[in-house]
C-alpha positions in Angstrom: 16.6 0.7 9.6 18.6 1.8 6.2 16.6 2.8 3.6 18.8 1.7 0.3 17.7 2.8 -3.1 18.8 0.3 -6.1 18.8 3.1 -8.4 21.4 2.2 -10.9 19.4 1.3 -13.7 19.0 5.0 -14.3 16.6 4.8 -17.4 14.2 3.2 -14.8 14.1 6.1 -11.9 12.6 9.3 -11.5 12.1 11.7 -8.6 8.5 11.0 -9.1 8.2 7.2 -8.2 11.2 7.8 -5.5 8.7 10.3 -4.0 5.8 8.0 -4.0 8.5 5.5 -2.0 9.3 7.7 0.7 5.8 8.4 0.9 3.7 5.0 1.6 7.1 4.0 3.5 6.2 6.8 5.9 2.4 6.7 5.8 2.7 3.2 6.8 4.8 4.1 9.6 8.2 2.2 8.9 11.0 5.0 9.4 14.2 4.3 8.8 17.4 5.4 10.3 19.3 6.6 7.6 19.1 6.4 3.7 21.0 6.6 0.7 21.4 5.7 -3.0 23.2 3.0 -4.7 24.1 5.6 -7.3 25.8 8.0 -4.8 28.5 4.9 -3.8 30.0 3.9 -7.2 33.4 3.9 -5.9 32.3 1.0 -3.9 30.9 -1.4 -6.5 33.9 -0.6 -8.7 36.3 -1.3 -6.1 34.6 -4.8 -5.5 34.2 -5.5 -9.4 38.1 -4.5 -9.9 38.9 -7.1 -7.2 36.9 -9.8 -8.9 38.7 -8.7 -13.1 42.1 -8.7 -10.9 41.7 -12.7 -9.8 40.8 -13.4 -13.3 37.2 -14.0 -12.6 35.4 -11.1 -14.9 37.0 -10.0 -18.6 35.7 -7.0 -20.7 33.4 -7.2 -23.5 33.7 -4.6 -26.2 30.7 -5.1 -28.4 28.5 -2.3 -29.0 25.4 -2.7 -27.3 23.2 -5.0 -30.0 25.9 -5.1 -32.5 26.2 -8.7 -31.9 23.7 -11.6 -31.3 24.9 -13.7 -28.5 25.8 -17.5 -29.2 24.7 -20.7 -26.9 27.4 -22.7 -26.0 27.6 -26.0 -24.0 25.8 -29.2 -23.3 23.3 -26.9 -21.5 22.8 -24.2 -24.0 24.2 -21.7 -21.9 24.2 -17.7 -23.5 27.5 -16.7 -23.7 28.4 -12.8 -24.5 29.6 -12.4 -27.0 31.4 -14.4 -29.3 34.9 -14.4 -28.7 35.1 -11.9 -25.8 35.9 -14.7 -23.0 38.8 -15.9 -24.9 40.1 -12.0 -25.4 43.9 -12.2 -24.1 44.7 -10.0 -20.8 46.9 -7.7 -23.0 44.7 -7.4 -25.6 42.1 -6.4 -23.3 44.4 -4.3 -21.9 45.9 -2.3 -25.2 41.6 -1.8 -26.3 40.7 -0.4 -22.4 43.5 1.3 -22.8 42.8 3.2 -25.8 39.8 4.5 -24.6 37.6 1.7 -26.0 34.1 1.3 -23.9 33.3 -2.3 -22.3 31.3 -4.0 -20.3 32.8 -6.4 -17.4 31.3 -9.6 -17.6 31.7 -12.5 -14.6 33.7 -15.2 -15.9 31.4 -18.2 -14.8 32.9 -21.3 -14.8 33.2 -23.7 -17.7 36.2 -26.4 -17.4 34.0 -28.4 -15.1 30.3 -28.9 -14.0 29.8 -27.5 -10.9 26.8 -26.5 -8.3 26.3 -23.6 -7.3 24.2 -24.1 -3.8 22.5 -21.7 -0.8 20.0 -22.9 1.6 16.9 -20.7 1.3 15.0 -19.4 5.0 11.5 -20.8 2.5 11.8 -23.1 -0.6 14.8 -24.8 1.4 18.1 -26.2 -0.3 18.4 -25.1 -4.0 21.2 -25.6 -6.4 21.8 -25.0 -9.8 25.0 -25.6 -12.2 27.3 -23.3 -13.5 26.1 -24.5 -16.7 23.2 -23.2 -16.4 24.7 -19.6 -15.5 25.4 -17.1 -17.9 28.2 -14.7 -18.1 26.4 -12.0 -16.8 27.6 -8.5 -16.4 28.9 -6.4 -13.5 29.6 -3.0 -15.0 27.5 -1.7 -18.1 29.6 -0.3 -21.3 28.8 3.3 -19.3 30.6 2.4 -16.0 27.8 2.0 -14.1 27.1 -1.1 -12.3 24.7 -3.4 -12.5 21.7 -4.4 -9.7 24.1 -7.9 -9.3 27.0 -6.1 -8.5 25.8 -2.8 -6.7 23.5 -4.8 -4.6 26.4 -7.6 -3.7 28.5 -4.5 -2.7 26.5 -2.9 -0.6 25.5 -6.0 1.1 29.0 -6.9 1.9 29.9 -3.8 2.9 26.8 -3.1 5.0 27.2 -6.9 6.9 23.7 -7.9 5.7 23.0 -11.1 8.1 20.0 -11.6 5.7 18.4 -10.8 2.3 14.6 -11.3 2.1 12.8 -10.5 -0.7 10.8 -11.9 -3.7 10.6 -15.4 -5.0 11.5 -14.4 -8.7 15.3 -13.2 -7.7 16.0 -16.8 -6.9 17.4 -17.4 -10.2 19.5 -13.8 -9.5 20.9 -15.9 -6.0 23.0 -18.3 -7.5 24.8 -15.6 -9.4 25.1 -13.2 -6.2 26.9 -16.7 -4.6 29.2 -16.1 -7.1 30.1 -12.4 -7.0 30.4 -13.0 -3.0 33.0 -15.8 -3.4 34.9 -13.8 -6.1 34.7 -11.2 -3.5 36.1 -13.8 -0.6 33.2 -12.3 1.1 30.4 -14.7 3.2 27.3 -15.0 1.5 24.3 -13.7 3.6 21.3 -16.0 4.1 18.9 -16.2 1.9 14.7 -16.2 2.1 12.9 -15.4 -1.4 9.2 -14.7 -0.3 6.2 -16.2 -2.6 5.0 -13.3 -5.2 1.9 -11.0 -4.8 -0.3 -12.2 -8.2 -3.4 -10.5 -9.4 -6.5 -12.7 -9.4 -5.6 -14.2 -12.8 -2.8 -15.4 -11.6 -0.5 -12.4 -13.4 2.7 -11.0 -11.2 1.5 -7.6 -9.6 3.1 -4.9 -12.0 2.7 -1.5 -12.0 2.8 -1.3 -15.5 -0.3 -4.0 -15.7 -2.1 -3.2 -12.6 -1.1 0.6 -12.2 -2.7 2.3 -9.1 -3.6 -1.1 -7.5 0.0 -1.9 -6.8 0.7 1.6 -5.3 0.6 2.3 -1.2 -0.3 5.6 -2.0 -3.3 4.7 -3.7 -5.1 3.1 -0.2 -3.9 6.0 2.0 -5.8 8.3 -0.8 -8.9 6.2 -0.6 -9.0 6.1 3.2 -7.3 3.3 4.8 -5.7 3.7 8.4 -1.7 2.9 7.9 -1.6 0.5 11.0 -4.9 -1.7 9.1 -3.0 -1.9 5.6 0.2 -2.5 7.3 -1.7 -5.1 8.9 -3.2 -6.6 5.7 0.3 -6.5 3.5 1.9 -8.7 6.5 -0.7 -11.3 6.5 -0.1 -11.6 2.2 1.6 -15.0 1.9 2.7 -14.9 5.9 0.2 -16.0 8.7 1.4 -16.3 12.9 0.8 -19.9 14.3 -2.3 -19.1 16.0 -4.0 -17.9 13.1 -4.4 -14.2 14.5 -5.3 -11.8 11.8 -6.0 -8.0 13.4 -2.5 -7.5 14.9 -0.4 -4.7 16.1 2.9 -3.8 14.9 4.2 -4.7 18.3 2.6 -8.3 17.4 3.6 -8.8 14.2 7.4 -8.0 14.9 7.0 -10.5 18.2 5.1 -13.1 16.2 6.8 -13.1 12.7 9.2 -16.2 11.6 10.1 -17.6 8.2 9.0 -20.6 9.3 5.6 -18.9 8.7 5.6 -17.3 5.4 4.3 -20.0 2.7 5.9 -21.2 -0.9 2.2 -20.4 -2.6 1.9 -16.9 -4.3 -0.6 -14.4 -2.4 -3.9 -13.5 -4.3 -4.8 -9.7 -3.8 -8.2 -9.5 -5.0 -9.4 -6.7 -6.4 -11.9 -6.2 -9.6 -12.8 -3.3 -12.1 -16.2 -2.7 -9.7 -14.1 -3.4 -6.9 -10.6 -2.0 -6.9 -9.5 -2.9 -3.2 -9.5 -6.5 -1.7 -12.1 -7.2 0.7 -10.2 -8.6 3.3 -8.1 -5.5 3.3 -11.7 -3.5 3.8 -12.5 -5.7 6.4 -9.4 -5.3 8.3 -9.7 -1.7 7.9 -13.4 -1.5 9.2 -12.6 -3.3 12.2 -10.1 -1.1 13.1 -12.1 1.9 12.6 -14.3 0.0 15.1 -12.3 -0.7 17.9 -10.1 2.4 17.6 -11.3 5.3 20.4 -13.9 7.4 18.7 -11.2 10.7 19.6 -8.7 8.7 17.1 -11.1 8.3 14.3 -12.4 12.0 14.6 -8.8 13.3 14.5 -8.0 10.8 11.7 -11.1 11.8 9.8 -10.3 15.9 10.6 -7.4 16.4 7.7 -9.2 14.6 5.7 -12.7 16.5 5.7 -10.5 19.6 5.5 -8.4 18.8 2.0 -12.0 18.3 0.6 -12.3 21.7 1.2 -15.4 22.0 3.9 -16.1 22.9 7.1 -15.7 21.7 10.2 -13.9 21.5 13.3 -12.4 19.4 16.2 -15.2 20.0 18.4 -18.1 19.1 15.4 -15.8 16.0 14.7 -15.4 14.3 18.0 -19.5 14.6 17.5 -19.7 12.9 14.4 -16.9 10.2 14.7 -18.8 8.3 17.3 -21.9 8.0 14.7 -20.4 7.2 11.6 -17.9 4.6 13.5 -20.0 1.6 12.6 -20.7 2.8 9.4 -17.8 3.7 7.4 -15.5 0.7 6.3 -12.9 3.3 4.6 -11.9 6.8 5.8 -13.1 8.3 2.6 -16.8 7.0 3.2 -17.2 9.9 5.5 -18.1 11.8 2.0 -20.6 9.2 1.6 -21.9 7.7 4.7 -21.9 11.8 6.3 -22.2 13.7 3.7 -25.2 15.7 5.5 -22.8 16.9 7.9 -21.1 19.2 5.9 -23.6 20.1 3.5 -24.3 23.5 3.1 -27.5 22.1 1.2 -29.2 19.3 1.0 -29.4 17.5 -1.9 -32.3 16.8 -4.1 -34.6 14.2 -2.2 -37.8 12.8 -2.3 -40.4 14.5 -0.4 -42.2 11.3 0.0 -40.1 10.1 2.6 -41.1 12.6 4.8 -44.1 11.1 5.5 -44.2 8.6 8.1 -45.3 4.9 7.6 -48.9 4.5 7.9 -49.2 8.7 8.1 -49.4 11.0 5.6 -48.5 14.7 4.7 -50.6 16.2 7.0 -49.3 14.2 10.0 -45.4 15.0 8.5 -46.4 18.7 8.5 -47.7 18.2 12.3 -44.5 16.6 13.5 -41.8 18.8 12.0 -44.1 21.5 13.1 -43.9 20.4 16.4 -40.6 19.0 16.4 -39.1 22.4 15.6 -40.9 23.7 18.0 -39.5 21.5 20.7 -36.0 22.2 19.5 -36.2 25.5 19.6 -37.0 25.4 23.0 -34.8 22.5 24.7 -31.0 22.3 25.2 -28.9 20.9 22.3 -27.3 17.4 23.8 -28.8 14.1 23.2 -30.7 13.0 26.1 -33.0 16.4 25.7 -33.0 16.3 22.3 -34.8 12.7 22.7 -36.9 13.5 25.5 -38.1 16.9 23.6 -39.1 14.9 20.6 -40.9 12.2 22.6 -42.7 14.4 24.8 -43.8 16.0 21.2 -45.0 12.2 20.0 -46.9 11.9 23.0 -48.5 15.3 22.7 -49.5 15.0 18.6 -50.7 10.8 19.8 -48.1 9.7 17.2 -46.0 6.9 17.7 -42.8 8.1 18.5 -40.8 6.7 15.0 -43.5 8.5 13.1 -42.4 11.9 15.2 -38.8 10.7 13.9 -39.1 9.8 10.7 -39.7 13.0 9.2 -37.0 14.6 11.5 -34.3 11.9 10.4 -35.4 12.1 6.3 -35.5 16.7 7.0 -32.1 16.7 8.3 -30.1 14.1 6.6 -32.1 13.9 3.4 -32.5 10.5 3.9 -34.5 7.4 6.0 -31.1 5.1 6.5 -29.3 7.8 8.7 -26.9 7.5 11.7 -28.4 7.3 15.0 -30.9 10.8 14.9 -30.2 12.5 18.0 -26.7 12.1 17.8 -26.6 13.3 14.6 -28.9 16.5 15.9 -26.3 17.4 18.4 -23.8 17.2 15.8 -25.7 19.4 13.2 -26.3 22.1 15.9 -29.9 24.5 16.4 -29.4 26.4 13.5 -28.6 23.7 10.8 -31.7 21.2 12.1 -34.8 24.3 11.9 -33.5 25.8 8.8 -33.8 22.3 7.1 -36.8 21.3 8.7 -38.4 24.9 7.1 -37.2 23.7 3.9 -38.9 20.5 4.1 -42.2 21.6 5.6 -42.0 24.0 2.3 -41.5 20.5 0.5 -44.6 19.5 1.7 -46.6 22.2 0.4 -46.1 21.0 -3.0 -47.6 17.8 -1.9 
């Protein structure tokens, strides 16, 4: 895999989103081979768009940039530019270049006859368009520097590129990269233009519209697993013949064709309330799911670290297994676990300590008795339940209002993962220091 960047437009590019390239490229898993920039081979495109002024094919413009309007000429109203350029002699041309006059070289498209310009597409099929219709576009700015039409042809060619895939909106850019590739007397590539990602309103996906929502970097921050999103981008305006959605790389490279990639433009979904689309969630929850429960707690590990608390490797191959069901995005863990890692608890209401159909005298008894029995038995889960039980039985409390309390004392709250999993996790020390503080909640009752 070569890793090309079409950095010639130079106004465009900054170390910044270059960065932010290389990043979700490698997050996502797709390394490449070898890299370069399109900026770092200039001697290339110039050699190519010297080839093409030398058969006659391109002429210089010397009008300042926007010192001229442009003209329409033709039956078809073609832009021309400028006025009076095309028809420059060679030796005048030649005298102003020479003199150290700056130009632009502009493609001479053909005009004495009506012609059409074809290319089978790999999606939308045959497409043609006449020369008419095609402007004289340029190939090397006033600066030197060559334009995406001309860099990208070069490379291509010199690269042998068996096949250029990419968005549906460069299909009007085609017809004139068939051109610079006969100039050239080089074979066109084949061609495949894939339908457009569009915002739910129907607007092209921009980063200057839809900023952090069009941005890869934005779902690895938020917690997504690479292989899930990976999974989710392939399956935006592409689908495998059996209609299989969860899919490993492995899969996708073995089951992708063009044949399968549709002409309508992909819908991500996403909303002011809810930024990310739901199928990507879903995809991602269903791979936290499946994945082995040592694969999310080491994937969950960095994370809980750069948020700057506590833990360790041990403490998350604990929790992973009870938040696993849980969490539909990495970053939930803040969320869904947020007791684990708590120094303190936060505010909560004392009410829920007390069990259903108790009161506070009977969720003083239990966490009385509870920490009594965890003081005593050893910290895994199957004592830890048996310990508590034995305690219900003892106090003649159902054994949910024994747990209750417990559950709503150590977590803070009723809805909790699975509660003696999540004492095992905690550890001794944690679970009868916070059950003290919320029998001292109970006094105020």
């Amino acid at each position: 895999m070569i890793l090309r960047v079409d950095d010639t437009d130079v106004e465009r590019n900054t170390e910044a989103s270059l960065q932010s390239i290389f990043d979700g490229l490698q997050w996502l898993g797709l390394g490449w081979d070898e890299e370069y920039r399109q900026s770092e081979r200039l001697a290339l495109h110039r050699q190519m768009a010297d080839a093409i002024f030398a058969r006659d094919l391109a002429y210089r413009d010397f009008t300042p940039p926007g010192a001229a309007e442009t003209q329409r000429s033709g039956e078809h109203g073609t832009w021309l530019f400028p006025p009076g350029m095309r028809e420059l002699s060679r030796a005048e041309s030649d005298r102003r270049a020479a003199a150290g006059e700056p130009f632009a070289l502009r493609f001479r498209v053909q005009r004495d006859s009506e012609r059409q310009i074809r290319f089978a597409d790999g999606v939308f099929g045959e497409q043609s368009k006449s020369t008419a219709d095609i402007e004289d576009f340029a190939l090397l700015r006033s600066d030197g520097m060559p334009t995406y039409h001309l860099a990208s042809c070069a490379d291509d060619a010199d690269l042998r590129i068996s096949h250029i895939i990419r968005g549906q909106d460069h299909i009007t850019n085609t017809f004139k990269h068939v051109l610079i590739f006969e100039a050239a007397g080089v074979a066109p590539p084949c061609f495949a233009h894939l339908p457009l990602l569009v915002a739910p309103d129907g607007a092209k996906l921009s980063k200057r519209k839809h900023g952090p929502v069009v941005s890869v970097t934005t779902y690895r921050d938020a917690g997504f697993l690479p292989h899930a999103f990976r999974n989710f981008l392939c399956l935006l305006g592409w689908s495998p013949k059996d209609d299989r959605e969860r899919m490993t790389l492995d899969e996708l490279i073995q089951a992708f064709t063009l044949d399968g990639i549709n002409r309508s433009n992909a819908v991500v979904n996403f909303s002011e309330a809810d930024p990310f689309d739901p199928k990507a969630v879903w995809l991602n929850a269903e791979t936290i799911r499946s994945m082995p429960a040592e694969a999310l707690a080491a994937a969950l590990t960095p994370l809980v670290g750069a948020a700057g608390l506590e833990t360790s490797a041990e403490k998350m191959a604990l929790i992973a297994p009870l938040l696993q069901e849980r969490i539909r995005l990495l970053s939930e863990v803040f969320t869904v676990g947020d007791f684990f890692f708590a120094k303190q608890l936060p505010p909560y209401d004392t009410a829920e300590l007390i069990p259903q159909k108790g009161d506070a005298a009977m969720a003083v008894r239990a966490l009385q008795m509870s920490a009594a029995a965890l003081a005593a038995c050893e910290f895994r889960h199957d004592p830890l339940e048996q310990a508590l039980r034995a305690a219900a039985v003892e106090l003649g409390i159902k054994a949910g209002q024994m747990f209750q309390p417990v559950r709503v004392a150590v977590c803070g709250r009723k809805n909790a993962p699975p509660l003696f999993g999540t004492l095992e996790a905690l550890g001794r020390e944690v679970c009868l220091e916070r059950i003290g503080q919320a029998l001292e909640k109970l006094k105020t009752i």
